[in-house]
C-alpha positions in Angstrom: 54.8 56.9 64.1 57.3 59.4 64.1 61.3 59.0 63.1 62.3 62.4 65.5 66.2 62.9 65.4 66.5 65.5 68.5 69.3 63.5 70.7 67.3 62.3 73.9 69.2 62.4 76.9 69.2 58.8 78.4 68.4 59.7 82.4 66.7 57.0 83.9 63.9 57.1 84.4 62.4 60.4 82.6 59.5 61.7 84.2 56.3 63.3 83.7 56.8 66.7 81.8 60.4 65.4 80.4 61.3 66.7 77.3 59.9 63.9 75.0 56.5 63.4 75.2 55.8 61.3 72.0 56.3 57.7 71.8 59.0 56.9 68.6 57.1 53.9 67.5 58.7 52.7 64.9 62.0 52.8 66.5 60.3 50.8 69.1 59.7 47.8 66.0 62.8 48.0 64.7 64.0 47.6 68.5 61.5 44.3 68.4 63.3 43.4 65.6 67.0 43.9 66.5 65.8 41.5 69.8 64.4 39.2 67.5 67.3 38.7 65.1 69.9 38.7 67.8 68.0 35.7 70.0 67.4 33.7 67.4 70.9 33.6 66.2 71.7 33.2 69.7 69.3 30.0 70.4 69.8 28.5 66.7 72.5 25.9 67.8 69.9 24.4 70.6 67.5 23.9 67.0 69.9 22.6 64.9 72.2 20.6 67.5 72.0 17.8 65.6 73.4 18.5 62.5 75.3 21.0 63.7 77.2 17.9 65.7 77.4 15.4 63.0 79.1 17.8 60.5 81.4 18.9 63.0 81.8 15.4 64.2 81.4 16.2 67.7 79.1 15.2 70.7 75.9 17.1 71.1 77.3 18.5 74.5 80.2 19.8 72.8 77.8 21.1 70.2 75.5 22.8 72.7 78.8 24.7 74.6 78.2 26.9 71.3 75.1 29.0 73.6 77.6 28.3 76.5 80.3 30.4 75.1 78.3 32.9 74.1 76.6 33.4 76.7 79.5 33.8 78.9 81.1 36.2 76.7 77.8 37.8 77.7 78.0 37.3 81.3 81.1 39.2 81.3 80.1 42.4 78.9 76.6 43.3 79.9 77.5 44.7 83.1 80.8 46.6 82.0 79.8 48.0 77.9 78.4 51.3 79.3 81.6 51.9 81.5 83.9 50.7 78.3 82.2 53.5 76.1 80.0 56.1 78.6 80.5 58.9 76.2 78.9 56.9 72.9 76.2 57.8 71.7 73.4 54.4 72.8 71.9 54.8 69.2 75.7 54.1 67.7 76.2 51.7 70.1 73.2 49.4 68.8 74.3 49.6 65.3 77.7 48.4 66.1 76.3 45.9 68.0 74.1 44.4 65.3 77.4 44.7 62.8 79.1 42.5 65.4 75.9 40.4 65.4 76.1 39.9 61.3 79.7 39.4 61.1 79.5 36.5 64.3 76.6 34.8 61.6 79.2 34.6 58.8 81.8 33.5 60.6 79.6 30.4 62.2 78.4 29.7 58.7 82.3 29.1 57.1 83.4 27.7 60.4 85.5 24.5 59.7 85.6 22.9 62.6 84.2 23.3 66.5 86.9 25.8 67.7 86.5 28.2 65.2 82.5 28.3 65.6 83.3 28.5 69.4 85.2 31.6 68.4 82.9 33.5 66.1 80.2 32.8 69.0 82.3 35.0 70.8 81.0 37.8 69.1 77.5 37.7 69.4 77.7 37.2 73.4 79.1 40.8 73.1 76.8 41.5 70.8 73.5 40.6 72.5 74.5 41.6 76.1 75.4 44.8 74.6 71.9 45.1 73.1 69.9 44.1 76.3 72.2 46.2 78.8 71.0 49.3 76.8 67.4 48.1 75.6 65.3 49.2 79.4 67.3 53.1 78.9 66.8 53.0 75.2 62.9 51.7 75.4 62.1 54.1 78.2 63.8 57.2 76.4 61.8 56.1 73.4 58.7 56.2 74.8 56.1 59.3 76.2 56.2 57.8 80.8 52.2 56.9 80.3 53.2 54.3 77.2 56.8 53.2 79.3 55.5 49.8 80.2 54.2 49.2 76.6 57.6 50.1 75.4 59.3 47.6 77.5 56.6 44.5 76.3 56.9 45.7 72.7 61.1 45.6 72.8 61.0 42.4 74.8 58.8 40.7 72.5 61.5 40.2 70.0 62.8 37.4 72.5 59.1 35.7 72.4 59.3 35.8 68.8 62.5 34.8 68.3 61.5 31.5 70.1 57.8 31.6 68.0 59.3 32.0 64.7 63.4 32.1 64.6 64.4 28.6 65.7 61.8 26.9 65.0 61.8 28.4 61.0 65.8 27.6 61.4 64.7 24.2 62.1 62.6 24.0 59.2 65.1 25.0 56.9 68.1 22.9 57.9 66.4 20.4 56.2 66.4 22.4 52.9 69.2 24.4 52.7 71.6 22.7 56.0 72.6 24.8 59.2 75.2 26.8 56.9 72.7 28.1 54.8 70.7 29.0 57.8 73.5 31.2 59.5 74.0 33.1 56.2 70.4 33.8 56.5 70.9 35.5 59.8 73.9 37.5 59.1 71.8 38.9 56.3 69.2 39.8 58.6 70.9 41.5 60.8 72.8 43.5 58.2 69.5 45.1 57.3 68.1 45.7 61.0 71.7 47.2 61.8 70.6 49.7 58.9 67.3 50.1 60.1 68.4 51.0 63.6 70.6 53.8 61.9 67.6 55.0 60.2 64.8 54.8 62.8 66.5 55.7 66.0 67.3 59.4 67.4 70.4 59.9 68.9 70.2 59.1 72.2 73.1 60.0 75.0 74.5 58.1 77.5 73.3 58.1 81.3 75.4 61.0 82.9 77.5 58.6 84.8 78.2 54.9 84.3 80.7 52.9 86.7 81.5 49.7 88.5 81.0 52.0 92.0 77.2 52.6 90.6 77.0 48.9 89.7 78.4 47.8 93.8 75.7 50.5 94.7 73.2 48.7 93.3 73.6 45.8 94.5 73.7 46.7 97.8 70.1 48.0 97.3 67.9 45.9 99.6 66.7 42.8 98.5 68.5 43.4 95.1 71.5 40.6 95.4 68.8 38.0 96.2 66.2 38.7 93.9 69.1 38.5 91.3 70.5 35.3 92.7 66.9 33.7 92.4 66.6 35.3 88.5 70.2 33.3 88.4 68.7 29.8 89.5 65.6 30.6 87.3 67.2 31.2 84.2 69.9 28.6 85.0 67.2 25.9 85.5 65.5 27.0 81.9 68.3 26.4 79.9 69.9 23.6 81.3 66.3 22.0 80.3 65.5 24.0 77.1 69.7 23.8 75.2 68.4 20.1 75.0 65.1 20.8 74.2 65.7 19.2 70.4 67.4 15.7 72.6 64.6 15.4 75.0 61.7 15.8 72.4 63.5 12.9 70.5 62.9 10.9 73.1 59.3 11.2 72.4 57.9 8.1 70.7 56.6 9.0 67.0 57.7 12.3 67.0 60.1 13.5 63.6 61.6 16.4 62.8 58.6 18.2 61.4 56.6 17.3 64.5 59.4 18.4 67.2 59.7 22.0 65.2 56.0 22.4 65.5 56.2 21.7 69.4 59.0 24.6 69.2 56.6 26.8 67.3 54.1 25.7 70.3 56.5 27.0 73.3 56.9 30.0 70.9 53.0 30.5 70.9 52.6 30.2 74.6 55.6 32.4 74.8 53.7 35.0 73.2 50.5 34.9 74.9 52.4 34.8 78.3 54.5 38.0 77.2 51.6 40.2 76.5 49.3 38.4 79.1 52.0 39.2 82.1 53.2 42.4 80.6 49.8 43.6 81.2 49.2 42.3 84.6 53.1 42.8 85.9 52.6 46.3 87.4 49.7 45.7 89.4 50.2 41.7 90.6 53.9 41.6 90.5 53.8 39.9 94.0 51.8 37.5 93.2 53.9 36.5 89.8 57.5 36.3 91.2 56.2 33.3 92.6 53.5 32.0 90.1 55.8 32.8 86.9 58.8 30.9 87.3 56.6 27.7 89.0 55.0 27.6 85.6 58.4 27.1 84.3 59.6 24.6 86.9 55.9 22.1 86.8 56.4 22.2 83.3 59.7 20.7 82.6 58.9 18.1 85.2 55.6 17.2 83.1 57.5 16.9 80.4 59.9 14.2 81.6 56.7 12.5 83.6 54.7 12.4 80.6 57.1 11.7 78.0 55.2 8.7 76.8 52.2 11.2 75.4 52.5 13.4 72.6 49.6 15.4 74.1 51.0 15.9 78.0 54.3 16.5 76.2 52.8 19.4 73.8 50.6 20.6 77.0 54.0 21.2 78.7 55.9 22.8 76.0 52.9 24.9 75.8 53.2 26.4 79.3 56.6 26.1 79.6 56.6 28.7 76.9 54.0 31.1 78.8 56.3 30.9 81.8 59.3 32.0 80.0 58.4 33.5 77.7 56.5 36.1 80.4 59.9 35.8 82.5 61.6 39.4 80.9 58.4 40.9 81.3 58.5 40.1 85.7 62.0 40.9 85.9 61.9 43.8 84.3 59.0 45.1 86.1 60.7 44.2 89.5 64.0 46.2 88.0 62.4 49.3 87.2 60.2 49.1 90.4 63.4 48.7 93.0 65.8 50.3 90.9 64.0 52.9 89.3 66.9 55.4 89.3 69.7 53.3 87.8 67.9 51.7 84.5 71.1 51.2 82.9 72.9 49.4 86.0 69.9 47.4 86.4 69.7 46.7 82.4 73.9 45.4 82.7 72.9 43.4 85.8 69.9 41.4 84.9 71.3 40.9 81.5 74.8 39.6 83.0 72.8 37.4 85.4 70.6 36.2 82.2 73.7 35.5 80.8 75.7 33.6 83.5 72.5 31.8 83.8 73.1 30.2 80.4 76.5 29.9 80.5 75.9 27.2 83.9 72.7 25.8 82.0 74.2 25.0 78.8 77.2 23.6 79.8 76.6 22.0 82.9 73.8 20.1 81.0 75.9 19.4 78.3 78.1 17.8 81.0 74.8 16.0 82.3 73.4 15.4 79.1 77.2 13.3 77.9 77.6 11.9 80.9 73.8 10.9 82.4 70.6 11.6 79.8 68.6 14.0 79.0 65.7 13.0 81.9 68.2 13.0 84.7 69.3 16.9 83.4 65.6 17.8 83.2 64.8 16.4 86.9 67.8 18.8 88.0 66.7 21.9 86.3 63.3 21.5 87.8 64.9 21.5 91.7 67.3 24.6 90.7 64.1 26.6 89.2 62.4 26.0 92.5 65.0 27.1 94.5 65.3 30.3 91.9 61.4 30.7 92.7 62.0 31.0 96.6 65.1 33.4 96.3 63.2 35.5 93.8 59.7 35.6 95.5 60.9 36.4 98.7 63.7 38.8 98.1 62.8 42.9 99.5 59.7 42.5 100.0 59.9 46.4 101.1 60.8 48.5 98.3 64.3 49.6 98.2 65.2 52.7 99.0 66.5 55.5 96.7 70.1 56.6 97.1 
């Protein structure tokens, strides 16, 4: 491990013979764990939706346009935080944006009523599409070009484990110390990986030039606007199933609380196993995954509203519903660097934003769905929009675009 503090200049991508040649490994973890915190504060309402709603005395729609919000907020930064602030330095950048994180955790955990939690969410959308628009420069200035892919798996497992450990614990623990207690709990957290990221990272420049004419250039790339459109519908689909994930599994008969957080811990297991099974195979196979990946995601939210009346093809769906997603940043990141290998940190802002429009339309249009249909009906409609995210995606540039 080393904790190097030369700045490293953030050109995208740096090439064989650039001047670092080490891999900052432990910048790397605390980069896992910056991920980790800020996705599992971000997902926390979908595992505590319930009591989060009857405190609040809301609906659990109303509850789950918590992720909505945020993820809008999101939507609307990750694209635009490098063009706010070109000239700060990315290392400064991600300890503000953890601070942001902490003090959006402490705010939820006071909030008295649904419009003030709606506003402290605010906070981490900036916060976390801040964080993932500069994660693919950061990772790939971090690490020697040999290790580049590992770099990316390594920072995107955070997400994975997030889903493995973070909700699922936050599940857990509502029953012991309420959803309060469980916010405070993350806004300490991330107090201590803002420090860490202070203390681990070098100082890392911004990309020589950052603008909304670089970000219309890049989506003009060949095969760029559909492959993003399909990430949309995928993503979309995802979370218009998974916001409600905590609804659907109650619909499960003999399944309690204990038993629907261990299916959680389940999806966050598969997620796991898909992230380091498809991080390995992405560079070489990546045809064949922009279609298999996000099918996985699509057959197993319908087998889990076709076998709802067994615990088993439930838990088997949960299962590889979790590989498919939780492999998902690892194939669209691959595809990014591989067609836009020259603009890292346009092609960070613009699969973040569309991860986080993708949300936004998931979580609240199946909140809508959810209030005014059920939770099977919102299921059956995020399997069709996956598919169509799987044709968009798999077919889109087939030729590689072309540098500019």
């Amino acid at each position: 491990m080393t904790t190097d503090t030369s700045p490293i200049r953030a050109t995208s991508p740096a090439p064989t013979g650039a001047a670092h040649t080490r891999t900052h490994w432990l910048a790397l973890i605390v980069m896992l764990l910056t991920s980790f915190v800020l996705v599992t504060a971000e997902f926390l309402p979908s595992g505590v939706l319930t009591a989060m709603a009857a405190e609040l005395g809301v609906t659990p729609g109303q509850a789950g346009q918590t992720v909505t919000v945020t993820a809008f907020v999101g939507f609307l930064a990750a694209p635009t935080i490098g063009i706010l602030i070109p000239r700060m330095d990315r290392r400064t950048l991600l300890v503000l944006v953890a601070v942001l994180a902490a003090v959006s955790n402490l705010a939820v955990a006071v909030a008295p009523s649904l419009w003030v939690l709606l506003v402290a969410r605010l906070l981490i959308g900036v916060a976390i599409s801040g964080f993932w628009s500069m994660s693919l420069t950061v990772a790939a200035q971090l690490a020697s070009p040999d290790r580049l892919g590992r770099a990316m798996t390594i920072v995107s497992a955070g997400m994975t484990l997030a889903v493995v450990a973070g909700v699922p614990v936050g599940v857990f623990l509502t029953e012991i110390i309420d959803w309060r207690g469980v916010f405070f709990g993350a806004a300490a957290l991330t107090a201590v990986v803002a420090v860490a990221l202070r203390l681990s990272l070098p100082p890392i420049a911004p990309a020589a030039a950052s603008s909304l004419r670089i970000l219309g250039d890049t989506l003009r790339r060949p095969g760029v606007r559909q492959g993003l459109a399909g990430h949309i519908l995928i993503v979309f689909g995802h979370f218009m199933a998974y916001t409600f994930i905590r609804l659907a599994l109650d619909q499960v008969p003999g399944l309690d609380t204990a038993f629907a957080a261990g299916l959680l811990v389940l999806f966050g297991i598969g997620g796991v196993i898909g992230n380091l099974v498809v991080g390995a195979l992405a560079d070489r196979f990546l045809g064949l995954l922009r279609y298999l990946q996000p099918s996985l995601i699509a057959g197993a939210i319908l087998l889990s509203v076709v076998g709802q009346g067994s615990v088993v093809v439930v838990a088997i769906a949960v299962a590889v519903w979790g590989f498919g997603f939780g492999a998902w940043p690892a194939v669209i990141n691959t595809w990014a660097g591989r067609y836009i290998p020259d603009r890292l940190e346009a092609a960070g802002g613009l699969v973040v934003a569309g991860f986080q429009l993708a949300i936004t339309l998931g979580a609240g249009i199946g909140g809508i769905l959810v209030d005014s249909v059920d939770v099977r009906t919102t299921y059956l409609v995020a399997v069709v929009v996956v598919a169509v995210g799987v044709v968009l995606f798999g077919s889109a540039g087939r030729r590689r675009a072309r540098l500019s």
